[in-house]
C-alpha positions in Angstrom: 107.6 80.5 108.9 105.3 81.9 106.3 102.7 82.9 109.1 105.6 84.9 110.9 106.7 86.7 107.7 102.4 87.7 107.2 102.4 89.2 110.5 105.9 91.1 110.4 104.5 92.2 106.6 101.1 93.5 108.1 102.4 95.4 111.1 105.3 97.2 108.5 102.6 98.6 106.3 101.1 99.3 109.5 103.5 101.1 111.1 103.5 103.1 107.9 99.9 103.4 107.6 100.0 105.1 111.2 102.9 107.5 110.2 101.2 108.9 107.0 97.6 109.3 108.6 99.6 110.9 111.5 100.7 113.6 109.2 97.5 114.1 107.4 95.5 114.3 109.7 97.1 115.3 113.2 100.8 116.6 113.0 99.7 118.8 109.4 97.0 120.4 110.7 98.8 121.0 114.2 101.5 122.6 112.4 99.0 124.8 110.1 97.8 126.5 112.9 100.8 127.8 114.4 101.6 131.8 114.2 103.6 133.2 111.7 106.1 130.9 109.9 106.4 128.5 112.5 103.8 125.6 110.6 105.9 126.5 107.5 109.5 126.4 109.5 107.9 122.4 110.5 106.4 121.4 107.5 109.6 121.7 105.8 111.6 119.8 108.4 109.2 117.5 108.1 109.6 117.0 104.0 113.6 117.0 104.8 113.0 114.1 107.7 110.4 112.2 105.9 111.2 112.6 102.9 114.5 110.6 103.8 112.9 107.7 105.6 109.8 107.3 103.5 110.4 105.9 100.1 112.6 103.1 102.3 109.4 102.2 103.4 107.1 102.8 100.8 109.3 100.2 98.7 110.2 98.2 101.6 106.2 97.4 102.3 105.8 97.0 98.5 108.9 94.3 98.7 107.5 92.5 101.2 103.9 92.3 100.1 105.0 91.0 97.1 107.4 88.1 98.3 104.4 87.5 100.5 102.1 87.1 97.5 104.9 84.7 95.7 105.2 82.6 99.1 101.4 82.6 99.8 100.7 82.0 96.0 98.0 79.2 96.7 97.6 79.8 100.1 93.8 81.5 101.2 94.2 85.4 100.6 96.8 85.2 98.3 94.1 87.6 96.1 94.2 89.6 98.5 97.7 90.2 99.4 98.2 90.6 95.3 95.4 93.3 95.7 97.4 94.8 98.9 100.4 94.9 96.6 98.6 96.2 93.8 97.9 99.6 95.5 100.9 99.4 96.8 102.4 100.0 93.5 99.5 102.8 92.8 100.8 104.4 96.4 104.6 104.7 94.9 103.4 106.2 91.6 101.1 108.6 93.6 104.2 109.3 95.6 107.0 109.6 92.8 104.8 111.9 90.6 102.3 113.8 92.4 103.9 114.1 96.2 107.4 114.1 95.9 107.9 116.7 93.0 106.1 119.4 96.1 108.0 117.8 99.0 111.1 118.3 97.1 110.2 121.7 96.4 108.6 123.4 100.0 112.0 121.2 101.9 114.2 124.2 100.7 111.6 126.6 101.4 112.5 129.8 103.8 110.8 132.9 105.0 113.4 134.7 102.6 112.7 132.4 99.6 108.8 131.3 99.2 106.9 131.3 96.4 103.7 133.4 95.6 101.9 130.3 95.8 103.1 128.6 98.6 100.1 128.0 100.7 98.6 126.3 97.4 101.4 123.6 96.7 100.8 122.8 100.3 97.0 122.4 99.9 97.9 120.2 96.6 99.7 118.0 98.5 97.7 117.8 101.3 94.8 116.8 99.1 97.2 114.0 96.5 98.5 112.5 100.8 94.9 112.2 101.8 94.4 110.0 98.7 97.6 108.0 99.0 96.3 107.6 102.9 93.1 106.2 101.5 94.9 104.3 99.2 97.7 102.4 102.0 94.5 101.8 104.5 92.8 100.3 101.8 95.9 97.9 101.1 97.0 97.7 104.9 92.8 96.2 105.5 93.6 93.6 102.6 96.5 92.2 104.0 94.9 92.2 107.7 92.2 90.1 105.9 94.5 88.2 104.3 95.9 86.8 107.7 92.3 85.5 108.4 
C-alpha cells in the first residue's frame, strides 16, 4: 500500500512540477510576446486561475510528502523524501511571501488601472517563480530517487 501511496505522491508533485515550468518557461513567455495588452490581459487571467488552484496543490504535495516521510520513516529514502518535503516547505514560503503578494496584485490589473511599474513586478516574479521551479524540480528528483 505504501508503494502505491509513493507513486500517487511522486506523480502529484509531478503534475505540479510540469504546471509551474509550463508557465515559466512556455505559456509566460508566449504571453509576453503578444501585441499590445493582450500578454497582460492573460497573465492576469492566469494569476486569477492559478492563483485559485495552486496553493491546493502546493500544500496538498507538501501533505503528502510528509505522511510519506512518517509511513516510509525507516524505509530506504526516507532522507530523501524528508529532503523532498523540506523544500517543499521553502517552495510555500517562497510562494506566500515573495509570489503571491505580486500575483495578488497584477490579477486586478487593467489597461485603465496599471501601475508605473508594471512590467517590473512581472519581471520580479518571473525571476522569485524561476527559483521556486528550481526549488520543486529539485524536491520532485528526491522523491523520484526515493522510489528507487
Amino acid at each position: 500500500m505504501l508503494n502505491a501511496f509513493e507513486v500517487f505522491t511522486t506523480v502529484v508533485v509531478g503534475l505540479m512540477v510540469g504546471v509551474e515550468f509550463s508557465v515559466a518557461f512556455v505559456v509566460n513567455p508566449i504571453l509576453d510576446g503578444l501585441p499590445g495588452d493582450s500578454g497582460l490581459r492573460g497573465r492576469t487571467h492566469g494569476a486569477r486561475m492559478l492563483g485559485t488552484l495552486m496553493p491546493f496543490w502546493y500544500i496538498g504535495s507538501l501533505v503528502l510528502s510528509a505522511v510519506w516521510a512518517v509511513a516510509g520513516w525507516h524505509h530506504q529514502g526516507a532522507g530523501l523524501v524528508v529532503g523532498a518535503a523540506a523544500l517543499l516547505i521553502v517552495s510555500v514560503i517562497m510562494s506566500l511571501l515573495l509570489l503571491v503578494p505580486i500575483n495578488n496584485r497584477s490579477k486586478a490589473w487593467t489597461s485603465e488601472n496599471l501601475p508605473g511599474d508594471w512590467k517590473e513586478q512581472l519581471h520580479r516574479w518571473d525571476r522569485f517563480h524561476y527559483v521556486r521551479v528550481a526549488v520543486i524540480i529539485t524536491a520532485f528528483a528526491l522523491l523520484a530517487a526515493a522510489l528507487g
